[in-house]
Structures are given as structure tokens and as C-alpha cells.
C-alpha positions in Angstrom: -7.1 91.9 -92.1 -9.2 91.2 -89.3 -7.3 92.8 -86.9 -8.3 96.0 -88.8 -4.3 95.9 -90.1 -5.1 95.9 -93.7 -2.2 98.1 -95.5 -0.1 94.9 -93.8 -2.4 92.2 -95.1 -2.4 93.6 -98.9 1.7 94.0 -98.8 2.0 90.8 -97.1 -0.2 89.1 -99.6 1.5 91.0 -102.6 4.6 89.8 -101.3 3.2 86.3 -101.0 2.0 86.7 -104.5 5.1 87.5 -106.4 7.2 85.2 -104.3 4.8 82.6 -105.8 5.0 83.7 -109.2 8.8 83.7 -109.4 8.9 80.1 -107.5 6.6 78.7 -110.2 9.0 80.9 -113.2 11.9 79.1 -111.9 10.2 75.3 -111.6 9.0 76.0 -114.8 12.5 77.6 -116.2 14.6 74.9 -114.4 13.0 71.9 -114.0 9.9 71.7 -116.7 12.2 72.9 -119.5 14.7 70.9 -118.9 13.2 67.7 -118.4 10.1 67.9 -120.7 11.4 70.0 -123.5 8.8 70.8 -126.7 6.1 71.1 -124.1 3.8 73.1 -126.5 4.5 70.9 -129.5 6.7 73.1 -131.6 3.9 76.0 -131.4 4.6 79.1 -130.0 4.2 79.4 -126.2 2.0 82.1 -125.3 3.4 85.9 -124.1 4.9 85.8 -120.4 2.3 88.9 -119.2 -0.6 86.0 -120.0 1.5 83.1 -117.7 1.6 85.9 -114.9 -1.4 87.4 -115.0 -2.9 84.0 -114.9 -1.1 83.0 -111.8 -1.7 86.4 -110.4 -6.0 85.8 -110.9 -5.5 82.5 -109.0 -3.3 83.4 -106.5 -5.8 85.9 -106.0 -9.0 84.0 -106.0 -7.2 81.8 -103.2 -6.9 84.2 -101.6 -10.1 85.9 -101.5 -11.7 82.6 -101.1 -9.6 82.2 -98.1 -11.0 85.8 -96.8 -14.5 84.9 -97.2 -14.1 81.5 -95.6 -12.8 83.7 -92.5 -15.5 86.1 -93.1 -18.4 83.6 -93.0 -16.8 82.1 -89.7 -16.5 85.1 -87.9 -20.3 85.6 -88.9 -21.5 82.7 -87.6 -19.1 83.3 -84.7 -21.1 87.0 -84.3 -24.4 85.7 -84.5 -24.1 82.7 -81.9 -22.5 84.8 -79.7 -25.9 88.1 -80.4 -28.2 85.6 -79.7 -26.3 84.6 -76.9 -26.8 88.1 -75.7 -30.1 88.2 -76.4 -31.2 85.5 -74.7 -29.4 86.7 -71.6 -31.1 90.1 -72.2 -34.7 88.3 -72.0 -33.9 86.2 -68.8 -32.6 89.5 -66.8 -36.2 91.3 -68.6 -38.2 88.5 -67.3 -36.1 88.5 -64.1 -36.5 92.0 -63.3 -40.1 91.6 -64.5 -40.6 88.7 -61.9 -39.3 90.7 -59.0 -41.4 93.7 -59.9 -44.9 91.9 -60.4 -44.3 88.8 -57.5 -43.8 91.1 -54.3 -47.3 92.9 -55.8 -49.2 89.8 -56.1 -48.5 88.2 -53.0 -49.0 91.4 -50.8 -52.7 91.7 -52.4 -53.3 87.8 -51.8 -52.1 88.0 -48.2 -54.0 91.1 -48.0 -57.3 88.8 -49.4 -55.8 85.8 -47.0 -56.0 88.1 -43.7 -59.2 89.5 -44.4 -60.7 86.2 -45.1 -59.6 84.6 -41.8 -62.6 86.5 -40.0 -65.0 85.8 -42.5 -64.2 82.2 -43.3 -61.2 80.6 -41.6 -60.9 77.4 -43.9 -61.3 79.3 -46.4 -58.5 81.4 -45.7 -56.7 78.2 -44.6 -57.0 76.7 -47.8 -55.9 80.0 -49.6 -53.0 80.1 -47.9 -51.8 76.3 -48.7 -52.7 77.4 -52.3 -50.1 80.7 -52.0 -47.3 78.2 -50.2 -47.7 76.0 -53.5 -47.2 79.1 -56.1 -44.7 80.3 -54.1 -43.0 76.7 -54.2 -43.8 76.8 -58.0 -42.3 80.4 -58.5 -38.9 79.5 -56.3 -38.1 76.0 -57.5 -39.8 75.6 -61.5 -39.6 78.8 -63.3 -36.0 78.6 -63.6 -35.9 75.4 -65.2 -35.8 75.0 -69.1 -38.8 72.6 -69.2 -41.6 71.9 -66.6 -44.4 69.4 -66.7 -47.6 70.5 -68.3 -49.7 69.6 -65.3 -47.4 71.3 -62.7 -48.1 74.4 -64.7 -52.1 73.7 -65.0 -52.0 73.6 -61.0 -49.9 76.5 -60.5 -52.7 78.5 -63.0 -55.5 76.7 -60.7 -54.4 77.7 -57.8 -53.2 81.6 -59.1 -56.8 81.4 -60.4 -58.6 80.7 -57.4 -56.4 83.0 -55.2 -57.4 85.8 -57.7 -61.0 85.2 -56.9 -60.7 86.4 -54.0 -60.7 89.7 -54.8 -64.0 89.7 -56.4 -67.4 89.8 -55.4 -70.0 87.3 -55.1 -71.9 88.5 -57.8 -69.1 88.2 -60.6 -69.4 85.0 -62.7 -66.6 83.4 -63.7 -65.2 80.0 -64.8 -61.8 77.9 -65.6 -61.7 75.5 -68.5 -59.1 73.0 -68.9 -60.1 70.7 -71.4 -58.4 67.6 -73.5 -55.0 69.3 -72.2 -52.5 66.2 -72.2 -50.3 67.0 -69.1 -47.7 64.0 -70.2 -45.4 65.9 -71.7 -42.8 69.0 -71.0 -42.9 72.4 -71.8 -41.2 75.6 -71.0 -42.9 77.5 -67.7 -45.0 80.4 -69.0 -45.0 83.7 -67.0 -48.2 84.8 -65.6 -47.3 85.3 -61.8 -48.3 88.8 -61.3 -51.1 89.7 -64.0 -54.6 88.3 -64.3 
């Protein structure tokens, strides 16, 4: 049936069903008769058509239940194997997402880095040991399942500071990170590339 041969499975199963019938007619004819005569206690036994159309319902429901048993396997089956997909689909979107937004981000911080080196060297020094950590962060942690908490509050830190850079002196701004407990795991976020 599930190889999409179901004239096959129907004849096979009708097959299966009648040789069942008549194997159950005979035990009953040969062996129950014979050995355990009056089995209905001198009343009247009830019309053949009744005996086989009983056997015929459960052969059935057997069957069927057997069908749907296959059926709900072969869902589950299905659905592991979609959300399989779809979590492969998500890791290539963020991948392809990572390689667009990275190369965009760092050529606008390097830009920031090498205009800063005239204007404040350590500055610029220290920017650039903050770049080396996100890039270490980027390469060797966002492919892991879980990272720790407070490697991802320093990678924000440091993306943070790098992006303020690019503004002016007069723009205000601040970072808050407050009662964050970094002692546990979590899966990396992406934010390299967008502010």
C-alpha cells in the first residue's frame, strides 16, 4: 500500500482474508465438531453468512488497525525528518545571513579603526583588540549549540563600543546590563551585523 501498489495490497489482503476464513471453517468443521460436539447446547447454531461475515469484520479491523499503525509511523517518520529540514533550512538562512552582514560590519569598523589612529592612537588600539575578540567570538562560538551567558554579554560590549564609533560626540547613549546571571548556558544570539 505504501508503495503506492494498492490494487496488490487489496487482492493480496482478500486473498489473505478468505484463506483465513476457510482455515477457521475447516478447524471448526474438523476438529471443534468432532471433539466438542453439542457446542451450542442443542439450540440452533446461527446461519453460516453471520459466522463469515463476522470473521470477515475482524479480519478486517486487523487489518486496518495494522494500516493505521504503519500510517502513524510513517507520520512521525515525516515529521522528524520536516523538522529536520527545517532546521537545516534556518542554519544555511542564518549562514548566508552571517556572511552577508559580517564582511559589512567589519569593513565600517576598520574603516572607524583607521581613521581613529590619527586622532587617538590608543584609542584605536584598543578598538582594534575589541574587533580581534568579536572576530574570535564570531569564528569559534556561534557555531556551537550553547555558549556562556557572559561570553555573549562581552561580545555585545565590545560590538557596542565599536559601534560608537561611528557616532558623534554629541549623541548620548548608554549600555545596561543589570542582575544578568552569566552562570549558565544559552544558545548564541545573532546580532553581528545590525545595531
Amino acid at each position: 500500500m505504501f508503495k503506492k501498489k494498492i490494487w496488490q495490497f487489496f487482492i493480496i489482503n482478500i486473498i489473505t482474508i478468505i484463506v483465513f476464513i476457510v482455515c477457521k471453517e475447516l478447524i471448526h468443521t474438523f476438529v471443534i465438531t468432532v471433539h466438542f460436539p453439542g457446542n451450542y447446547n442443542g439450540r440452533v447454531p446461527p446461519p453460516k453468512i453471520f459466522i463469515y461475515l463476522g470473521n470477515l469484520i475482524s479480519s478486517s479491523l486487523v487489518i486496518g488497525l495494522s494500516v493505521a499503525i504503519k500510517m502513524t509511523a510513517g507520520w512521525y517518520q515525516l515529521e522528524a525528518e520536516r523538522k529536520e529540514l527545517e532546521k537545516a533550512h534556518l542554519e544555511s538562512e542564518l549562514s548566508q545571513l552571517k556572511n552577508q552582514l559580517n564582511p559589512h560590519f567589519f569593513f565600517n569598523t576598520l574603516n572607524n579603526i583607521y581613521s581613529l589612529i590619527s586622532i587617538n592612537s590608543v584609542q584605536a588600539q584598543e578598538a582594534l583588540h575589541q574587533l580581534s575578540k568579536l572576530t574570535r567570538y564570531i569564528l569559534y562560538e556561534t557555531d556551537k549549540e550553547m555558549v556562556p551567558l557572559k561570553k555573549e554579554i562581552d561580545f555585545l560590549e565590545n560590538y557596542i563600543h565599536l559601534m560608537s564609533l561611528r557616532l558623534s560626540d554629541n549623541t548620548k547613549w548608554k549600555q545596561i546590563f543589570e542582575n544578568i546571571d552569566t552562570n549558565f548556558e544559552h544558545r548564541p544570539s545573532f546580532v553581528h551585523g545590525s545595531c
